[in-house]
N, C-alpha and C positions, 0 to 999 in steps of 0.2 A: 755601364755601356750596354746596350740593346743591341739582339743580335735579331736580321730579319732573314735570315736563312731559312729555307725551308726543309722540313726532313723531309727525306723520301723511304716508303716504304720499303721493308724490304720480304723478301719470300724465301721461304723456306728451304727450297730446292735449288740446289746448287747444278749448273748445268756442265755439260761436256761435249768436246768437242775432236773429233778423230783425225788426227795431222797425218800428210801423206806415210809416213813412218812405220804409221800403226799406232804410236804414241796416242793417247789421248791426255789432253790438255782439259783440265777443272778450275771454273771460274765460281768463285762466289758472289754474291751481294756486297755490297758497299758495308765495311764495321764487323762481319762474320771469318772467323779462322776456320780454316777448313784443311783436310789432308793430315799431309805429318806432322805440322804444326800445330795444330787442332789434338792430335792422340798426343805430341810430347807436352801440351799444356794441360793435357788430363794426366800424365804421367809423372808431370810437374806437383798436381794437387800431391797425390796419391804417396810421393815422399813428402812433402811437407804436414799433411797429414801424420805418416809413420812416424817422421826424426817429431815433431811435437809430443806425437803419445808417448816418445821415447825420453823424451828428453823431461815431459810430466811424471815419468818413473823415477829422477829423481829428486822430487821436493819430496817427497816422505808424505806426502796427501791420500787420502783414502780413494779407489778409484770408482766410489760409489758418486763421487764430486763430478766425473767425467760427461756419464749418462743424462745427471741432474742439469748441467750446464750447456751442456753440448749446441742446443737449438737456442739457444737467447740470442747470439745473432740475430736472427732471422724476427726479430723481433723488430728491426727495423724496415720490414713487410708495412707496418702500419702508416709507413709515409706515404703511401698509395692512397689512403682516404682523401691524401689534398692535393690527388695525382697525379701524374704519369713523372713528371718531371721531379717534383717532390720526392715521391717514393723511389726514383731511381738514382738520386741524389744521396738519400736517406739509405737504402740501401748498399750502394758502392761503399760508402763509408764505413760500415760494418763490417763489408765485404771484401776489404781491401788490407793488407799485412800490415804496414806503418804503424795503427794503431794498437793492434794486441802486440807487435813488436817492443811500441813504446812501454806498455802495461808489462811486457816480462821483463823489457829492461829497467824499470821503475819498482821492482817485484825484486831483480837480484840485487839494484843497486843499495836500497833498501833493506834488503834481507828480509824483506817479508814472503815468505812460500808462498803464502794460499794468493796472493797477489799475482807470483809470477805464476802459478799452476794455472789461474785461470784466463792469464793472459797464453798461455798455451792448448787451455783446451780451446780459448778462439781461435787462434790459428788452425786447429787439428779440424775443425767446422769450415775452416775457408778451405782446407786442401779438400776433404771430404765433397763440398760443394763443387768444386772443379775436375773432382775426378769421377761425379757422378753426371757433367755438365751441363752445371747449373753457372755461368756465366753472369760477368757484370753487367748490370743491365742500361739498356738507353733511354730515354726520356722519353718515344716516343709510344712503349707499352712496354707490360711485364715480360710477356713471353719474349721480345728481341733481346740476347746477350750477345755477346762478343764469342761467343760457342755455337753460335747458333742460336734457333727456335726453338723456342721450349713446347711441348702439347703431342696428343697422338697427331702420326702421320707425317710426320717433319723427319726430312734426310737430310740436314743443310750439315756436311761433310763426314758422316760416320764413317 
């Protein structure tokens, strides 16, 4: 099925508005988390991140395995050669828990360590990525994730 939607761009800057109260009211773009929402899905990485390197303390794996492994995720960057759509496709996928989930549960079910270690150290790469945010990204370019804009000069909800 063919979808004929169109995307619409989105910008960086998330706007505000001052209600008679004093309150001001923050609206974002269409797909961008922004607010408190936004700091507890970087707060979200930042333990999933920790309980993984924790939980990689105990396969008995050496933790020179950690540093070596860490960025192959992001190896799925390379789907962007066949564009926008592709590489955010290709991306999510790496980017997303179910899979290194499945790979430590395939790891303990198994009994093989170095399997589930390194389905932990992706996981500890996906909280890292989100609590530096670096966000899922959309089809319609790299820098738009669900965090926001990526690049200098971008406020979309710090």
């Amino acid at each position: 099925m063919t979808s004929t939607a169109e995307q619409t761009p989105v910008t960086a800057v998330s706007s505000g508005t001052v209600t008679g109260a004093g309150a001001t009211t923050v609206s974002a773009p269409d797909g961008v988390v922004i607010g408190t929402p936004r700091r507890l899905l970087r707060f979200e990485g930042a333990v999933l991140s920790i309980g993984a390197l924790i939980a990689y303390s105990t396969t008995d794996r050496a933790w020179w395995l950690v540093p070596l492994t860490l960025l192959v995720p992001d190896l799925t960057m390379i789907g962007y050669l066949g564009g926008s759509r592709l590489g955010a496709y290709l991306y999510n996928l790496g980017h997303t828990t179910p899979l290194p989930a499945a790979v430590v549960a395939i790891g303990w079910w198994q009994d093989k360590s170095l399997i589930g270690a390194l389905g932990l150290v992706w996981l500890a790469h996906i909280g890292l990525d989100r609590l530096l945010g670096y966000g899922l990204k959309y089809g319609d370019h790299f820098q738009h994730t669900h965090l926001g804009r990526l690049g200098k000069g971008t406020r979309a909800g710090r």
